[in-house]
C-alpha positions in Angstrom: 0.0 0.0 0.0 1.5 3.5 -1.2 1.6 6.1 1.5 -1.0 8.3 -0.4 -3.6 5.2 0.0 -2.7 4.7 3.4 -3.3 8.2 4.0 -6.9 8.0 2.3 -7.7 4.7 3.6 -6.5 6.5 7.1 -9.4 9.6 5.8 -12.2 7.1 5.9 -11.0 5.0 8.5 -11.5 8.4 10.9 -14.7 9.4 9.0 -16.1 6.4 10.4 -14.6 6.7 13.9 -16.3 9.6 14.5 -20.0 8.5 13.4 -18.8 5.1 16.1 -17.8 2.6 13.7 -16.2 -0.3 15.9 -14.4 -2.0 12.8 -13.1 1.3 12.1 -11.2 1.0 15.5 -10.5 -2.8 15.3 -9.0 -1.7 11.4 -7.1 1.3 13.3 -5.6 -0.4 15.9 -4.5 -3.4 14.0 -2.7 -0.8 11.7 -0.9 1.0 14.0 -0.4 -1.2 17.0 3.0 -2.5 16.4 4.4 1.0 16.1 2.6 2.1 19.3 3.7 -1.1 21.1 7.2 -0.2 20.1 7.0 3.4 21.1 5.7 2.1 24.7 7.9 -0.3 25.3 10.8 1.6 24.7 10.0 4.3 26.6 8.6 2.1 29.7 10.5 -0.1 32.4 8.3 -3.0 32.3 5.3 -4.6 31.0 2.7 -3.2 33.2 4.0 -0.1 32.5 4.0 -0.6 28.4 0.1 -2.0 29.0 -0.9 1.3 30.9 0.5 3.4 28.1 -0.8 1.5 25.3 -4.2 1.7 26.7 -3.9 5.6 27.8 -2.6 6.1 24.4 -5.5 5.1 22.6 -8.4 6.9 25.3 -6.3 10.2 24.5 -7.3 9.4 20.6 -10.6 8.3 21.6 -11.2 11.5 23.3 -9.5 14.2 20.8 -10.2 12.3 17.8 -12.6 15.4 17.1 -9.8 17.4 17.2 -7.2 15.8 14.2 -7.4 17.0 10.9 -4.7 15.7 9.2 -5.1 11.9 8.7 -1.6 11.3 7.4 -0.6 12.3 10.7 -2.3 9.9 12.8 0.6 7.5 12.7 2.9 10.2 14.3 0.2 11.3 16.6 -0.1 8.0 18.0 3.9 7.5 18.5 4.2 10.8 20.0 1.5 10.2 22.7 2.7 6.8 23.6 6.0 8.4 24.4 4.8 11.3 26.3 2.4 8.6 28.1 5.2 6.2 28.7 8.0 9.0 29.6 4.9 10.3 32.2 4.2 6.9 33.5 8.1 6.8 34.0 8.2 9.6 36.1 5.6 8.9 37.9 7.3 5.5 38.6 10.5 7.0 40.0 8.7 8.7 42.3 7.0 5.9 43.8 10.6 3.3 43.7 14.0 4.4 43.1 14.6 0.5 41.5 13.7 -0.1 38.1 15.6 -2.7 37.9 13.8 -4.7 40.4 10.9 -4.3 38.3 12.6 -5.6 34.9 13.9 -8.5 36.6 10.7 -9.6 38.3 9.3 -9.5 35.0 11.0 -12.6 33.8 10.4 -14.3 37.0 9.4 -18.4 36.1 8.7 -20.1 38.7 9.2 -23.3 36.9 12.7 -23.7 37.0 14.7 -25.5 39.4 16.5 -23.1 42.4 20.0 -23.7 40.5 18.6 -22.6 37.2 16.8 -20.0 38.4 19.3 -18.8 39.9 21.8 -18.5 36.9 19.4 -17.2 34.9 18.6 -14.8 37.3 22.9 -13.4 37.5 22.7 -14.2 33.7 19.7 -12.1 33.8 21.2 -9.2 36.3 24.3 -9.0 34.1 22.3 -8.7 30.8 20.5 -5.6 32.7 23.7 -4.3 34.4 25.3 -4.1 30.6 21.8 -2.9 29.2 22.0 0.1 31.6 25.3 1.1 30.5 24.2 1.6 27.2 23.6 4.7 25.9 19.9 6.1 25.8 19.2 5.9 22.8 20.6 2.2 22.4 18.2 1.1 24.8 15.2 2.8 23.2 16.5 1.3 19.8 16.8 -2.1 21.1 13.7 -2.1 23.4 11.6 -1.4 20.2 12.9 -3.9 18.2 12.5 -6.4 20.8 9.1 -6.0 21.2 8.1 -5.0 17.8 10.5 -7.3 16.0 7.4 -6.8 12.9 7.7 -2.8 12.6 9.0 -1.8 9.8 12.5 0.7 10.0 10.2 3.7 9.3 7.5 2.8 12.0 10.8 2.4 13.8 12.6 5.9 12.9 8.8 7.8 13.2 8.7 6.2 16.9 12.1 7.5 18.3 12.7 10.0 15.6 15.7 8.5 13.6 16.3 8.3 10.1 15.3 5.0 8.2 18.7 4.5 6.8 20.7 5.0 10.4 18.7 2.2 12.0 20.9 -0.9 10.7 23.9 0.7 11.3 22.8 1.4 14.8 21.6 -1.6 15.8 24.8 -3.6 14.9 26.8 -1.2 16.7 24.8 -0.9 19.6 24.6 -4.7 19.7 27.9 -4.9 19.5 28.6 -2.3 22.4 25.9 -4.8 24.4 28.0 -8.1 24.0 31.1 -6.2 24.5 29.7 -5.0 28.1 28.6 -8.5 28.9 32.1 -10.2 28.1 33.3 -7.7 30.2 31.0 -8.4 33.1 32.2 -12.2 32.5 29.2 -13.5 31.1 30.5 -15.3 28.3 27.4 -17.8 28.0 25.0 -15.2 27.7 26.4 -13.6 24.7 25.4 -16.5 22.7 22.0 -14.9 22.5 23.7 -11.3 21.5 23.5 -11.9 18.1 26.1 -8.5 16.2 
């Protein structure tokens, strides 16, 4: 689909928002919900986090949908709330607990495993969040997005944290390769097989 029928299709699919049309939602939400999951989970800590944001993302359209008039920008206007939603949800968290960390790693909590497993993957796991941290901001919101939107396209991806198309590869590798370089150095040698450069 070219841009110029997205935008049209993204005309009619708002003309029938506002006269209540629930496919019309169901059709807008399939259409942009990678992007907006990427935008969230990038800018949030943890799931629960991410969840809130998705679904205060789409209320704020619900409720100023009256007020857009430009339908090829609904894409952007979508990205740009869910990271001002996520980036106030953050805040707010940080006032509540100084950890995030605590958070991420309770997050991949299985309570499956045997206590010697789980307690490797929980240093492996600790380590791999250690070097994550050190990583420069943008890093992480590049690699956050393409972990849980591993379908978005590298536009979705640049109109989500503002980058141009054609410096995402190049970013990736090398802050992929500045993340296994941070876990060798922690000593973590077995969980840089999963750090794919």
């Amino acid at each position: 689909m070219t841009e110029r029928e997205r935008s049209c299709g993204t005309a009619v699919l708002l003309s029938r928002l506002a006269v209540g049309d629930e496919r019309a939602w169901r059709e807008l939400v399939d259409r942009n919900s990678g992007v907006v999951w990427g935008a969230v989970r990038a800018y949030s800590a943890n799931r629960a986090d991410a969840e809130d944001a998705w679904q205060a993302t789409w209320l704020l359209l619900a409720e100023n949908l009256h007020r857009l008039r430009d339908s090829e920008g609904v894409s952007a206007w979508l990205v740009t709330t869910a990271r001002r939603e996520s980036m106030r949800l953050a805040r707010a968290r940080r006032r509540e607990s100084p950890s995030g960390l605590a958070g991420l790693l309770a997050e991949t909590a299985d309570g499956t495993e045997t206590p010697e497993s789980s307690a490797v993957r929980s240093l492996s796991a600790a380590r791999m969040a250690q070097a994550f941290a050190q990583l420069s901001h943008r890093c992480q919101q590049l690699l956050r997005i393409m972990a849980v939107a591993p379908d978005a396209s590298y536009e979705q991806i640049g109109t989500a944290l503002g980058m141009a198309r054609g410096s995402i590869g190049p970013k990736k590798q090398r802050c992929l390769r500045a993340l296994r370089l941070r876990m060798l150095a922690s000593g973590s040698p077995e969980a840089v097989e999963g750090v794919a450069v």
